[in-house]
C-alpha positions in Angstrom: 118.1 28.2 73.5 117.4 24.9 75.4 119.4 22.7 77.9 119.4 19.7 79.7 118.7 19.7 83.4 119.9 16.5 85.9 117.0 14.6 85.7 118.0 14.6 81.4 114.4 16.7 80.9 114.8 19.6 77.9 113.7 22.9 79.2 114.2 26.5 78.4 117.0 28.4 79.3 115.8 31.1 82.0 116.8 34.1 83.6 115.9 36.3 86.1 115.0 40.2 85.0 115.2 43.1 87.2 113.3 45.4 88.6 114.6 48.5 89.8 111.2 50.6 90.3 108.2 50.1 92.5 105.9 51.3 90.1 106.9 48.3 88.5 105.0 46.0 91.1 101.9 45.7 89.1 100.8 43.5 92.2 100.4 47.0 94.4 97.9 49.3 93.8 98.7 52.4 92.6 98.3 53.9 96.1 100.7 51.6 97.5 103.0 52.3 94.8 103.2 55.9 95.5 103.5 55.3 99.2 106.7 53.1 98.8 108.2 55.3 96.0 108.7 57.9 98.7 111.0 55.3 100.6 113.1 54.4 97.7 114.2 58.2 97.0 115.6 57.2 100.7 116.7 53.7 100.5 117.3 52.0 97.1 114.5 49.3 95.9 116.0 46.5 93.8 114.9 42.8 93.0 114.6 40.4 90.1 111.4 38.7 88.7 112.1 35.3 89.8 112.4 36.3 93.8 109.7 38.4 93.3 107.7 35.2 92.1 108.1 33.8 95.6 105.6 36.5 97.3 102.3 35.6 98.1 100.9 38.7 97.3 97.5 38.3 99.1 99.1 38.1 102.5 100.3 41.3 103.7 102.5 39.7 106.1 104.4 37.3 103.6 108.4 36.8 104.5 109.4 37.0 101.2 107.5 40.5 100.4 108.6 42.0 103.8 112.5 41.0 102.8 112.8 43.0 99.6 109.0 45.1 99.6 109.5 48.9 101.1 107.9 49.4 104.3 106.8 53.2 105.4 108.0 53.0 108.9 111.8 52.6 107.7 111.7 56.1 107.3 110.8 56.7 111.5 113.6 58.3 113.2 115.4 55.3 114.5 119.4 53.6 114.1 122.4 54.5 112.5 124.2 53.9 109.1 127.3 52.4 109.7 125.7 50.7 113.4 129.2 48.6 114.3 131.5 51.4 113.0 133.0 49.7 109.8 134.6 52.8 109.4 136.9 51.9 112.2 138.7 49.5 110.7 139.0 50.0 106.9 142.7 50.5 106.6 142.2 51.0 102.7 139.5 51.6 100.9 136.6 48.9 100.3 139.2 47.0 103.0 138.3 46.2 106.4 140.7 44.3 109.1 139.0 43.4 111.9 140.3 40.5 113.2 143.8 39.2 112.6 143.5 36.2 110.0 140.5 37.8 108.2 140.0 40.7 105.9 137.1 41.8 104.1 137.1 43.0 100.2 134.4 45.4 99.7 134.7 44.1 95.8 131.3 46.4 94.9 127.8 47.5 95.7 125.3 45.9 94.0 123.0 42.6 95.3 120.9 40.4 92.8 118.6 42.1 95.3 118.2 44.7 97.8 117.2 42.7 101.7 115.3 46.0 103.0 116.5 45.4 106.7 120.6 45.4 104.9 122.9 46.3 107.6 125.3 47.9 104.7 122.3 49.7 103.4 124.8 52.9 103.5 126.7 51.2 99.8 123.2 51.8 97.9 123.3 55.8 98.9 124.0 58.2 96.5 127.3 59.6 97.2 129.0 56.8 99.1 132.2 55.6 97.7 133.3 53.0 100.6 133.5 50.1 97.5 137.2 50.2 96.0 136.7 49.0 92.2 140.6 48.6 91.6 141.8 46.1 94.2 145.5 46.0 93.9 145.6 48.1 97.0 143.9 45.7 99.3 145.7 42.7 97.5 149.1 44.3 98.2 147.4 45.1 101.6 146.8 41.4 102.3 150.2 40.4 100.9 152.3 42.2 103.6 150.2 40.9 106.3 151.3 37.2 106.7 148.8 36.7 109.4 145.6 36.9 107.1 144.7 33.5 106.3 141.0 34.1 105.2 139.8 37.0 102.8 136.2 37.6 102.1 134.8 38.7 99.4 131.8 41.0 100.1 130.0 44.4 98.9 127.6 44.4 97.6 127.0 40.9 96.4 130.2 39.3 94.8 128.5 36.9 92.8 126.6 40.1 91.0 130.3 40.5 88.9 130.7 39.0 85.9 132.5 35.6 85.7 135.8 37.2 84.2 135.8 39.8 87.1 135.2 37.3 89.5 138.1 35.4 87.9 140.3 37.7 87.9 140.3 38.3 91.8 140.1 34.6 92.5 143.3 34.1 90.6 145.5 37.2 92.0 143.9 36.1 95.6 145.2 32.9 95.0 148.2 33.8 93.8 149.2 35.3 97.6 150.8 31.9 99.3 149.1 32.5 103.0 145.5 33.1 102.0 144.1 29.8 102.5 140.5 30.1 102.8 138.6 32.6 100.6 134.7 33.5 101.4 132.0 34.8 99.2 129.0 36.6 101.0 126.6 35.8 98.8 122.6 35.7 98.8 122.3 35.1 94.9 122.1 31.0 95.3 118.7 32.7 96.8 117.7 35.7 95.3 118.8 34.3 91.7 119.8 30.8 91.3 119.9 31.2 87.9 123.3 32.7 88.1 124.6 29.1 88.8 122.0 27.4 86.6 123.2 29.3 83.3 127.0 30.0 83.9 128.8 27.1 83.6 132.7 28.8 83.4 131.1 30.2 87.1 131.1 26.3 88.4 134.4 25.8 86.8 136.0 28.6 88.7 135.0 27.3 91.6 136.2 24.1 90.5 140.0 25.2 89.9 140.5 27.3 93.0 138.5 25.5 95.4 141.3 23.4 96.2 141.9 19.9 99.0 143.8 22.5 101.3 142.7 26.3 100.0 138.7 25.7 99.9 136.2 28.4 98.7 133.6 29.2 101.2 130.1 30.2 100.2 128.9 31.9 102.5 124.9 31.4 101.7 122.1 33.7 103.0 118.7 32.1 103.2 116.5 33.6 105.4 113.5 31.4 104.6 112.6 27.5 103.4 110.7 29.6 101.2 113.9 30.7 99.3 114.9 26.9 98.5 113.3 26.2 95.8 114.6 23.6 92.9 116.2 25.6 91.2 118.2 27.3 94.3 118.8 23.5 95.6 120.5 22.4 91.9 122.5 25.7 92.2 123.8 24.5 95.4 124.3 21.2 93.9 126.4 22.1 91.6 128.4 24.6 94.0 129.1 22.0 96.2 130.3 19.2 93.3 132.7 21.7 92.0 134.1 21.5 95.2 133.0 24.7 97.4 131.8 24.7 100.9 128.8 25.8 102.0 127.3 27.5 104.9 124.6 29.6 105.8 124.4 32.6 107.9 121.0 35.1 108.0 120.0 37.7 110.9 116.8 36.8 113.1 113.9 39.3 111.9 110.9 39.9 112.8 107.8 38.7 110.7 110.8 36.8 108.8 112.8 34.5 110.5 111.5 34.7 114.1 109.4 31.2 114.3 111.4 28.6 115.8 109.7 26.0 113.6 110.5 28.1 110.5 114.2 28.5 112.0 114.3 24.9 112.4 112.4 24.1 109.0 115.4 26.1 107.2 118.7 24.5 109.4 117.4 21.2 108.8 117.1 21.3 105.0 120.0 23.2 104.8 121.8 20.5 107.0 120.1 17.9 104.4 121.6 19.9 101.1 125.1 19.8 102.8 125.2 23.3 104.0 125.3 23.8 107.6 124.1 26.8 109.7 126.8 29.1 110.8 125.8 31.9 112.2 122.3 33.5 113.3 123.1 37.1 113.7 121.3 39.8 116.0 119.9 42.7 113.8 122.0 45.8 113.6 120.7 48.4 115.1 121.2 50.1 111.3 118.9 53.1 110.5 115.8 52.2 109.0 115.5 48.6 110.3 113.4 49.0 113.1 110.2 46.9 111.9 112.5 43.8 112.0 114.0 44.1 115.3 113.9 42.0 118.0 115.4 42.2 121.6 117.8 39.8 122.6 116.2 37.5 125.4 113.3 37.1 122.7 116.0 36.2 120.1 118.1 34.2 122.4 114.4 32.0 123.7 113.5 31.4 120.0 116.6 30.0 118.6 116.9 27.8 121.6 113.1 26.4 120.5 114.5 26.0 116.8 117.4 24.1 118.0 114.8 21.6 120.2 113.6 20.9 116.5 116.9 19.9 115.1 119.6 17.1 114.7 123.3 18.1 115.7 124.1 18.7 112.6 121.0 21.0 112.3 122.1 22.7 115.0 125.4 23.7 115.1 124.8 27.4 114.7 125.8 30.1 117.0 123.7 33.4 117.7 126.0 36.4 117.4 126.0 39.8 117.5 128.4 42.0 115.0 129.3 44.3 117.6 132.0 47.4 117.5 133.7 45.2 119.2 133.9 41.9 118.0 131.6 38.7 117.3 129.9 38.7 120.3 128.0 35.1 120.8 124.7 34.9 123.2 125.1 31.8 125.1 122.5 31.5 127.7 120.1 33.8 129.5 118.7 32.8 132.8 115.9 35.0 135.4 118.9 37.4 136.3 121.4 37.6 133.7 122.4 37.7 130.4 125.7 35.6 129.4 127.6 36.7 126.4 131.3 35.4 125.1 133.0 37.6 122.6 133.4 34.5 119.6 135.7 36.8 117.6 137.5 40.4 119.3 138.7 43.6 117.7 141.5 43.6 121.0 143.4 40.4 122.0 142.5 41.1 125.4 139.1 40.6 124.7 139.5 37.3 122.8 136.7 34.2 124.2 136.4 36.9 127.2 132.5 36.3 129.6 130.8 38.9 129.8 127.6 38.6 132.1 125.2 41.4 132.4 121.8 42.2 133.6 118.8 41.1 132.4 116.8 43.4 129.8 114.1 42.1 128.1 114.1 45.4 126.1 117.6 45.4 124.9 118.7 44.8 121.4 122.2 45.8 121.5 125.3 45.2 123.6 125.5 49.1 124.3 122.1 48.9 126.1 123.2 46.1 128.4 124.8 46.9 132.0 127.6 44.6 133.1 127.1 42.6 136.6 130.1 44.3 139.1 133.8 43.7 137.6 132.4 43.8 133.9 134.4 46.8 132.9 133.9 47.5 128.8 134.2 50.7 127.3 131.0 50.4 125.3 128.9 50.7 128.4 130.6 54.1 128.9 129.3 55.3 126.0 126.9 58.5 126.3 123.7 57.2 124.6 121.5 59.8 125.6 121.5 60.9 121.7 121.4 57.3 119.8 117.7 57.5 118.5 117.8 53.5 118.5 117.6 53.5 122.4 113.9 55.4 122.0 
């Protein structure tokens, strides 16, 4: 089957394949293979041909590879599963309410691929069951709460379901007169644009509930320039004519997205596609992502360098931590202190609270940072003597 792409050229119809087993990676030696195999009976190994395409396989220390490739030292003793306690706040299954206007939909557990450093990396166990398959509970949930404005639409990867699925929760969500705004976490536009290219009833979806007043946010996850390729930029294209906005939001990694010119490379052709940069998250501290973490006066000095290298528009990203407690944004560091301001709070008391605390070049995590005098906040009471990610 042929079509006709924008520029009115005739080329094949294409779609990405899946791979589900490193043995499959006829780029790795069979060594290699064998090493990685014994992290995937741990944590689950998925990606598509197409993605995998993007690796340059003779540099060991290629983005790409390091984003979905195994690494040995996941398995070191290090993190937790569920790192900011989602447990805490799911008031029905596969639904979490965090903060007032938004809920989450845990709609299933499958991505087009599998990030290696996922902070959800828990979904892809055997034996979880945190995903809720029949929604009607968390729709009724989000119908007797007036207050939720927002609902996002997350597993997994949303965009993985099949365009009726999808439909069908697009149109009961729509159906509920306060939700306004509904948001798709999504890193398919990158791991598999093809989902776009080839689906047309997808773009008209969007197109008939992406409305003037009740928009559809995509909620992108690049992590790389790397990852926006042609085809990724016409499936973003298209997203946006039918009507969807888009933004992007990734965590900063190391040996990933760590270089303030690659930072700033990314934000400014994002800001040039139409899709602005919304969040830059700290990593979890989520077991099995220690080779991508990075303290937070590191993070903090490098996406101030990025932001040197873009326009306003570029720019307009905030560097956030997805705390226990809230959204918790990074807003300067200085010789002494650290300054932090929680963006969104699990309490109203804490909502656009200061905190300042000392100065840790070590730290990674809110819980390892101690509060100036008068900064009361029950995470720093926390015994940490027995949190392995504190090593």
């Amino acid at each position: 089957m042929e079509k006709t792409n924008t520029a009115g050229k005739s080329e094949k119809r294409k779609r990405a394949r899946y791979v589900l087993n490193v043995e499959k990676l006829n780029h790795l030696n069979e060594e290699e293979r064998a090493r990685l195999k014994k992290v995937t009976q741990e944590y689950a190994f998925r990606a598509n041909d197409y993605y995998l395409s993007l690796i340059d396989w003779d540099d060991p220390k290629d983005p790409i590879r390091k984003l979905v490739i195994p690494q040995e030292s996941e398995l070191s003793e290090w993190g937790e599963l569920d790192a900011s306690n989602e447990g805490a706040i799911t008031v029905r299954k596969g639904v979490q309410h965090k903060y007032g206007s938004t809920v989450l939909l845990l709609v299933n557990e499958v991505c087009g691929a599998f990030c290696r450093y996922c902070f959800r990396k828990r979904l892809f166990m055997n034996g979880n069951d945190e995903v809720q398959y029949d929604l009607e509970e968390g729709f009724q949930y989000i119908q007797d709460n007036p207050q939720v404005n927002n609902v996002l639409l997350t597993g997994g990867d949303p965009l993985i379901l099949q365009t009726p699925k999808l439909a069908k929760i697009l149109q009961r969500l729509r159906a509920i007169e306060h939700v306004r705004i509904i948001r798709i976490g999504s890193k398919m536009p990158a791991f598999n644009p093809y989902r776009f290219l080839n689906d047309q009833t997808l773009i008209d979806l969007f197109r008939e509930y992406s409305l003037p007043d009740r928009r559809i946010y995509l909620m992108c996850h690049y992590d790389h320039p790397r990852e926006l390729t042609e085809q990724s930029r016409e499936a973003i294209r298209r997203v946006i004519d039918a009507g969807v906005i888009c933004v992007n939001q990734n965590p900063i990694l190391r040996g990933i997205s760590d270089n303030p010119k690659v930072m700033a490379q990314l934000w400014n052709e994002l800001s040039f596609m139409g899709v602005g940069q919304y969040y830059v998250f700290q990593g979890r501290p989520t077991v099995g992502n220690e080779p991508y973490e990075i303290p937070i006066v590191e993070a903090y000095q490098k996406v101030e360098q990025a932001k040197k290298l873009c326009s306003g528009l570029g720019k307009r990203v905030k560097y956030c931590m997805s705390h226990e407690s809230g959204k918790i944004e990074i807003i300067g560091v200085d010789h002494r202190h650290i300054y932090l301001k929680y963006h969104r709070a699990k309490h109203a008391a804490d909502e656009q609270r200061l905190l300042v605390c000392h100065r840790d070049d070590k730290a990674h995590w809110l819980d390892q940072l101690k509060p100036v005098d008068g900064g009361a906040n029950k995470y720093y009471q926390v015994d940490q003597s027995d949190r392995h990610y504190l090593n």
